[in-house]
C-alpha positions as CSV (number, residue, x, y, z in Angstrom):
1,X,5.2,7.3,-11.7
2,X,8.3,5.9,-10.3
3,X,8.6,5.1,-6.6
4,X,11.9,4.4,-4.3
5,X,11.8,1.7,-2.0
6,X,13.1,2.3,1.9
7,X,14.7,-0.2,3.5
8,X,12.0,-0.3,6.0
9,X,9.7,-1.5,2.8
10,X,11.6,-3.9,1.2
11,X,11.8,-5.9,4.3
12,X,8.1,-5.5,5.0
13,X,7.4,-6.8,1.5
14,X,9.8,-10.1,2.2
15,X,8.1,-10.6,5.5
16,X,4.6,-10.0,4.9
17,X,5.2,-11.8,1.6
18,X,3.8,-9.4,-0.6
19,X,5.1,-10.0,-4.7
20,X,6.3,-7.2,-6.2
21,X,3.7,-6.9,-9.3
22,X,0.5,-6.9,-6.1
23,X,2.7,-4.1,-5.0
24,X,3.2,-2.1,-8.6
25,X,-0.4,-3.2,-9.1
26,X,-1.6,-0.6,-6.1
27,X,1.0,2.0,-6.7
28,X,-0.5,2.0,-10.4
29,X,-4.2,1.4,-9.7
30,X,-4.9,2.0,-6.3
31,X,-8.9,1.7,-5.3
32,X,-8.0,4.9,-2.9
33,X,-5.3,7.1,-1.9
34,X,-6.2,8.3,1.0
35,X,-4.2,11.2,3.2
36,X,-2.6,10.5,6.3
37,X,-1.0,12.9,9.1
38,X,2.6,13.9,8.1
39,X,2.1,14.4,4.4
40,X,2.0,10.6,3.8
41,X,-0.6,9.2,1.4
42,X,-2.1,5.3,1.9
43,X,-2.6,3.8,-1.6
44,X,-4.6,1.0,-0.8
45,X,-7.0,-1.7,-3.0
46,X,-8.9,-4.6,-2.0
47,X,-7.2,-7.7,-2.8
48,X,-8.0,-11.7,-2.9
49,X,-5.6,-13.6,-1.7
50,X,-7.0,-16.4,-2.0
51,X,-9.7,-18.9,0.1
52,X,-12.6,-16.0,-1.2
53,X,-11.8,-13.4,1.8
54,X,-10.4,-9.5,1.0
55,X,-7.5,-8.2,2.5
56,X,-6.9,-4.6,2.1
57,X,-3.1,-4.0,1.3
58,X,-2.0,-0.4,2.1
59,X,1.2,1.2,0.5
60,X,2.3,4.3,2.7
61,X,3.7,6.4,0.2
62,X,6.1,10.1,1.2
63,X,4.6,11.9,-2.0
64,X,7.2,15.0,-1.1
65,X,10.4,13.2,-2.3
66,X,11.5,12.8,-5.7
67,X,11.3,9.8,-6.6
68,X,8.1,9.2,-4.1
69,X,9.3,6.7,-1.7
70,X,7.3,3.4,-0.4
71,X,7.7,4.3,3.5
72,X,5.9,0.2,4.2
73,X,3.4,-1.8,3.2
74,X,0.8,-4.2,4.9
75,X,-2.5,-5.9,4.1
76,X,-5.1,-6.1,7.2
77,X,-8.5,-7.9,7.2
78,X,-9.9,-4.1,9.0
79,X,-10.8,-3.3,5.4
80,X,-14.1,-0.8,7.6
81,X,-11.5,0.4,9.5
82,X,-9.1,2.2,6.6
83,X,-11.9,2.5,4.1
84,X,-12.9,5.2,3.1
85,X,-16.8,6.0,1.9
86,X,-17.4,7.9,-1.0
């Protein structure tokens, strides 16, 4: 699926210094999508970035355009606190 970019998130992704592929590499292969208030949906996956700790980066996607557009992006260390248990 193809995704559009907001302003918001491309400058999110500079500042937070998140590559593009890490971020086509959740959109594509998320470990969870997981539904938020509004409509949006928080494709997230546990990531390594180094030094042996996780991150969890979360992509905050509005599924009801067309394309889909990438609202903004973070990782956070509170993997508990956005995980969700099967």
């Amino acid at each position: 699926m193809k995704f559009k970019l907001s302003k918001h998130a491309e400058q999110e992704m500079d500042r937070r210094r998140i590559p593009p592929a890490l971020l086509q590499q959740v959109l594509s292969r998320p470990d969870q999508v997981v539904p938020m208030l509004g409509g949006l949906k928080a494709y997230q996956s546990k990531i390594d970035f180094g030094g042996g700790k996780n991150y969890l980066v979360r992509v905050i996607v509005a599924e009801d355009a067309n394309p889909p557009i990438v609202v903004t992006m973070y990782r956070t260390s509170k993997i508990s606190k956005y995980w969700r248990g099967i």
